[in-house]
N, C-alpha and C positions, 0 to 999 in steps of 0.2 A: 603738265599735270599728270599725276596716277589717276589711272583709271581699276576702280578694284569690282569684282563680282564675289559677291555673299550672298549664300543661303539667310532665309529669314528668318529656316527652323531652328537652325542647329546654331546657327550665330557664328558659324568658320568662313574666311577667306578664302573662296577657293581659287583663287587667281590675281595677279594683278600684273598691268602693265601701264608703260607709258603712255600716254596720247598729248600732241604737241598743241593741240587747239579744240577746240568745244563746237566747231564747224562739222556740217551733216556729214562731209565726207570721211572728216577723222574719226566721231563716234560710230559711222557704218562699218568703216573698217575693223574697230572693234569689236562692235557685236558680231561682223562675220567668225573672227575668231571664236567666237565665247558660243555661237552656235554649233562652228568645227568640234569644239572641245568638248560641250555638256550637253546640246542640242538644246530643242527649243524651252525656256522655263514655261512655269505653268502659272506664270503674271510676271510682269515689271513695274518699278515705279519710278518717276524722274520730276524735279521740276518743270517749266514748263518753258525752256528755250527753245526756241523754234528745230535747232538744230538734231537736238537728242526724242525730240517730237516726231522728227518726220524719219529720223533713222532707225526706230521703233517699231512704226509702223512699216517701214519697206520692211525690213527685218525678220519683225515679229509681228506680222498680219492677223493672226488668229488667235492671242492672248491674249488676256486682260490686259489694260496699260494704265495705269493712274496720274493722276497727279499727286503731289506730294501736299498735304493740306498746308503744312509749315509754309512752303515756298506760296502756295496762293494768298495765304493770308498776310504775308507780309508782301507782296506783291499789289494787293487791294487796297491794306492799308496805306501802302507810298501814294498811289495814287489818288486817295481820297484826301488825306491828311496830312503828308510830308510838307507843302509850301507851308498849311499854317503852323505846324510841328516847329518850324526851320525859324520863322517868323516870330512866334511867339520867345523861343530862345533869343534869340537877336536883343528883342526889346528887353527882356528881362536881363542880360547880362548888362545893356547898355546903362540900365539902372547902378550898377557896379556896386551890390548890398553885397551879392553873398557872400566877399571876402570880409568884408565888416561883421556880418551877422556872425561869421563865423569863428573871427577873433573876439567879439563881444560873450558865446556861446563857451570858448575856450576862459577865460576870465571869471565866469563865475563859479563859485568854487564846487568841489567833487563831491560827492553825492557821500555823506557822514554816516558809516555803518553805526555806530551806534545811538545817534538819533532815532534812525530807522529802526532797531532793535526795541527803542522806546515806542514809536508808533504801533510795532506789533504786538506789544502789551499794553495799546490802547489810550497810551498819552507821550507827552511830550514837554520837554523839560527846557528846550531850546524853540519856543516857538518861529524866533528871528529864523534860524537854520534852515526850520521844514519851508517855511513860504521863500526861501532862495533858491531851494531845492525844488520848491511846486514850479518857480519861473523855470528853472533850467529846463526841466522835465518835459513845458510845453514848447517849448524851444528845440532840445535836440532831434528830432522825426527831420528838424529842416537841413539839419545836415550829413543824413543819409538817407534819401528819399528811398522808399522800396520798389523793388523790380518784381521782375514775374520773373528773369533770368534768361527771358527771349529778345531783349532789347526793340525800339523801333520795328512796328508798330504796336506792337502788345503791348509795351509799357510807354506812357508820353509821361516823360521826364519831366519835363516842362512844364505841361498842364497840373502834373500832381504836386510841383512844386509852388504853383502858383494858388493850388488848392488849400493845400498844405498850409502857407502863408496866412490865406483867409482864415484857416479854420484856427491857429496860432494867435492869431489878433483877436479872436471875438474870446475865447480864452481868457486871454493876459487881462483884457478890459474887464470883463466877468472876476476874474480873482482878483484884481485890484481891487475893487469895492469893499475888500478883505482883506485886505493887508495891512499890517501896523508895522512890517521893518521896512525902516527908511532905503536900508542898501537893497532890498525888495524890490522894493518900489521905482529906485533908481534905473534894477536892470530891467523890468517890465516897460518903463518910461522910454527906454535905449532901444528898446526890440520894437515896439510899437512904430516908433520914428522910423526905424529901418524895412519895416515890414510893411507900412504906408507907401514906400515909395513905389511897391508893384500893387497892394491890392488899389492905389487911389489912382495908378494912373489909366486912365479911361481907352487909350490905345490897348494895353495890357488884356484890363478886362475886357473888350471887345472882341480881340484874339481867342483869348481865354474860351470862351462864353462860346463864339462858335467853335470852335474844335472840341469843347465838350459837348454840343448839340450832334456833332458829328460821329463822334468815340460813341454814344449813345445808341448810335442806329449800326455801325460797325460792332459791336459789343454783344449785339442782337444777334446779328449771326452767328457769331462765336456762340455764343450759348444756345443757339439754334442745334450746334455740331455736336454738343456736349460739352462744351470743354467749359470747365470752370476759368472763375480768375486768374487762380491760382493752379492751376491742375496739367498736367503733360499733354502736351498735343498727339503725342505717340500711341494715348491709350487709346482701345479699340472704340472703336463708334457704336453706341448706343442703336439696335436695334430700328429703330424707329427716325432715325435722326434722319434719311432720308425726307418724309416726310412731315417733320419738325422743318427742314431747310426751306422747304419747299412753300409752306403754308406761311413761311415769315415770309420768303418773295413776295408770295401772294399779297400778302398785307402791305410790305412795302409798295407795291403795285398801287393800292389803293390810295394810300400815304400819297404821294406825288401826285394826284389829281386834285388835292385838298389844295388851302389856302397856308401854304407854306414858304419859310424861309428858303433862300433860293439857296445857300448853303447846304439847307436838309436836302432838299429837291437834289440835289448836281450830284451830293453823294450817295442818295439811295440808287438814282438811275446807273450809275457806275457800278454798284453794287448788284444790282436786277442785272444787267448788261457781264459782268465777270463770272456770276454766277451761270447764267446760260449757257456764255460759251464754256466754260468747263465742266457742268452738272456730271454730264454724263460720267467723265475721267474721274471725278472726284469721289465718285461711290462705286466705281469696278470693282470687281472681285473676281478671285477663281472658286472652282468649286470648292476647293479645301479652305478655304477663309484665312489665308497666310497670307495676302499682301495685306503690310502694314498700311495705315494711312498717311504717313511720313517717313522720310529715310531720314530720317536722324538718327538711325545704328549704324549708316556708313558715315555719317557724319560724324558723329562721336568716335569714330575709329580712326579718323584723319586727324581730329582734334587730338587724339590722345597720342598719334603719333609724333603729332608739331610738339607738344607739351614735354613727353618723354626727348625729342630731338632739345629743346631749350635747356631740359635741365641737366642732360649731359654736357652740350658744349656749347650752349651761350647763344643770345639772337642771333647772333651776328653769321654763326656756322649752321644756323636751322635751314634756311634756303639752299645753301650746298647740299646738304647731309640728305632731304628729299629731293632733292635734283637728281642725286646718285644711288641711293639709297632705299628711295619710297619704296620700291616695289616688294624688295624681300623685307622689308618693315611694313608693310602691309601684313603679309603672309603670317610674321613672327609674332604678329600680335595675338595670335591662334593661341598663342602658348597659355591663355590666362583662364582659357575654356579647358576646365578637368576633363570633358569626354573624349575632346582632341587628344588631349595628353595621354590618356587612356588607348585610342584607337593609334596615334604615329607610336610613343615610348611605349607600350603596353602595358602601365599602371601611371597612377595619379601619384605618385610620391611626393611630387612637387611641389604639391598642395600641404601635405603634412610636415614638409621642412618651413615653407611660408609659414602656417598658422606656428610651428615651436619658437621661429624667428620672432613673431610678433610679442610673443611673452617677455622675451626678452628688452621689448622698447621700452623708455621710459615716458611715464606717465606726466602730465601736464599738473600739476600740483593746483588744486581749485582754489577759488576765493573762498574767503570765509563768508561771505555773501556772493551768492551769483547774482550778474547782471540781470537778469530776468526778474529775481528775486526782488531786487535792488529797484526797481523800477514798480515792481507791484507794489511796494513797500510805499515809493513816494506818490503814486497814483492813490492810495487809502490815506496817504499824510494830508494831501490834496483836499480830498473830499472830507475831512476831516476840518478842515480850514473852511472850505465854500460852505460847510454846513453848521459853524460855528461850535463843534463839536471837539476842538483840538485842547485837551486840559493838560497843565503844567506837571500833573503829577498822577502815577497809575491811581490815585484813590478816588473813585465814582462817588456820588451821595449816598449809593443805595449802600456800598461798604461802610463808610463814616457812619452812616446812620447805626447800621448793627454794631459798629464798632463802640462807638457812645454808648447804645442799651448793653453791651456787655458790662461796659466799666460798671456802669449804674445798678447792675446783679450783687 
């Protein structure tokens, strides 16, 4: 593996070297070097292997040391929720819908820009169209469920899929009540059948049900840290979050003595219990407030090197190409920071040939309707239907009406 040291200010690589294994003796070796070379920093941050733990601390005795929030939280989550994670996938694939769902989703037809064009002026001329168009609409979410982009444990694939499923069914049955085309009616009829076979099977939801009791109380802490649903684990820690983490323990403390599911009970106690033992590392700092709370900038710079190694020379040569290569490809990634470029080349030119380059690309020719667009469009066709509100033609009563007393002038 490379081993690389970066600053957290300036965002440059200031070194990198090989280390053949992640054992205490091979990362002491290296931080002796990184001591030889830039002396002691003023914090570190590491996940939380035993190894790079304790070669830290021999090391680097009198700085901050952290833990990396990313690494505990996906650390806490496998242990709380990966068997039913693992489980609940099992059964739902065993059910063997989603390639059905997914050819049944593919089959009904594509979403008609100018029906759509009619709904935004308030009627519609093909009513059969739009309630084909309202089934598809509550259908496709199943066949790209959404991420947070941090995989296992942040996002449960699974659970939202099964969620998802639920919330798709109660839907289709609701708009059917509404519906007069028969081919409608047919793919509502198709989707229901197949979405039955995870929300009715009672193993399912039993899975389901605890791992969402569980994501519930893990969720808690997340939001205890600040971090939203959606939101970076990288950004800085909310002043107070210390004590926000602190007072949800507390609670979950409380929790666990109550009359609870033994599922709740087993994950908060894990959850009190990880959190203690890392409190402390988890909220280090130096005086100057520069260690991050996550090292996902060295992360993201390994990423970006595998990524740039693929699209030069293929899977197959990325393993070599870092095997031999990592180190000064670590280094060379420096180049993408203007100040570096400024302080090694003595001006940023590089910068001003990239932006004249980019004018040069060519541009992606848009839809005449964007997807977004496309979608709001059938979500108002939608309700437009549920509310019995979808008329064949732009002309209101309130128009007609004026319309008539004109003639009548």
């Amino acid at each position: 593996m490379i081993v690389a040291v970066r600053d957290s200010i300036s965002g440059f690589t200031l070194w990198s070297r090989k280390c053949f294994s992640e054992s205490y003796e091979s990362i002491l070796s290296v931080l002796k070097e990184v001591k030889e070379r830039f002396g002691d920093p003023s914090g570190a941050i590491s996940d939380m292997r035993q190894g790079i733990i304790s070669a830290l601390d021999e090391m680097f005795p009198n700085i901050p040391r952290r833990v990396c929030l990313f690494h505990f939280f996906r650390d806490l989550g496998s242990y709380i929720m990966k068997t039913m994670h693992l489980e609940l996938g099992r059964r739902i694939n065993g059910e063997g819908m989603k390639s059905q769902l997914k050819r049944l989703i593919r089959s009904i037809p594509s979403y008609d820009p100018f029906t759509l064009m009619e709904i935004e002026g308030g009627f519609c001329s093909s009513r059969d169209l739009m309630e084909i168009m309202s089934v598809r609409r509550i259908l496709e979410p199943l066949s790209r469920t959404a991420s947070s982009g941090y995989g296992f444990p942040f996002t449960l694939r699974h659970l939202n899929f099964y969620l998802e499923c639920r919330e798709a069914e109660i839907r289709l049955r609701n708009i059917m009540e509404h519906l007069s085309s028969r081919e409608a009616m047919e793919y509502a009829k198709d989707a229901i059948s197949l979405l039955s076979r995870v929300t009715g099977n009672e193993s399912i939801v039993e899975t389901a049900m605890k791992l969402k009791d569980v994501n519930a109380i893990f969720q808690g802490l997340r939001r205890a840290f600040g971090i939203p649903d959606h939101g970076k684990l990288s950004d800085d820690i909310e002043m107070n979050s210390h004590e926000m983490c602190s007072a949800y323990i507390e609670e979950l403390e409380v929790f666990i003595t109550q009359n609870i599911k033994d599922h709740d009970r087993r994950a908060a106690k894990l959850i009190i219990e990880s959190y203690r033992k890392w409190e402390s590392r988890l909220f280090s700092q130096n005086a100057e407030g520069t260690i991050p709370r996550t090292n996902n900038s060295i992360e993201q710079l390994f990423r970006r090197i595998r990524r740039n190694a693929r699209k030069r020379s293929g899977n197959s040569a990325t393993g070599s190409i870092i095997t031999h290569r990592g180190e000064s490809l670590a280094i060379f990634q420096n180049i993408a920071i203007p100040e570096y470029r400024k302080i090694v080349f003595g001006s940023d030119d590089m910068e001003s040939v990239a932006s004249a380059a980019a004018k040069y690309r060519k541009r992606v020719k848009k839809p005449v309707i964007s997807r977004y667009r496309m979608e709001k469009l059938v979500d108002l066709g939608t309700k437009m239907i549920l509310s019995d509100t979808l008329n064949k033609n732009p002309y209101t009563d309130e128009m007609m009406s004026i319309a008539y007393s004109s003639r009548g002038k």
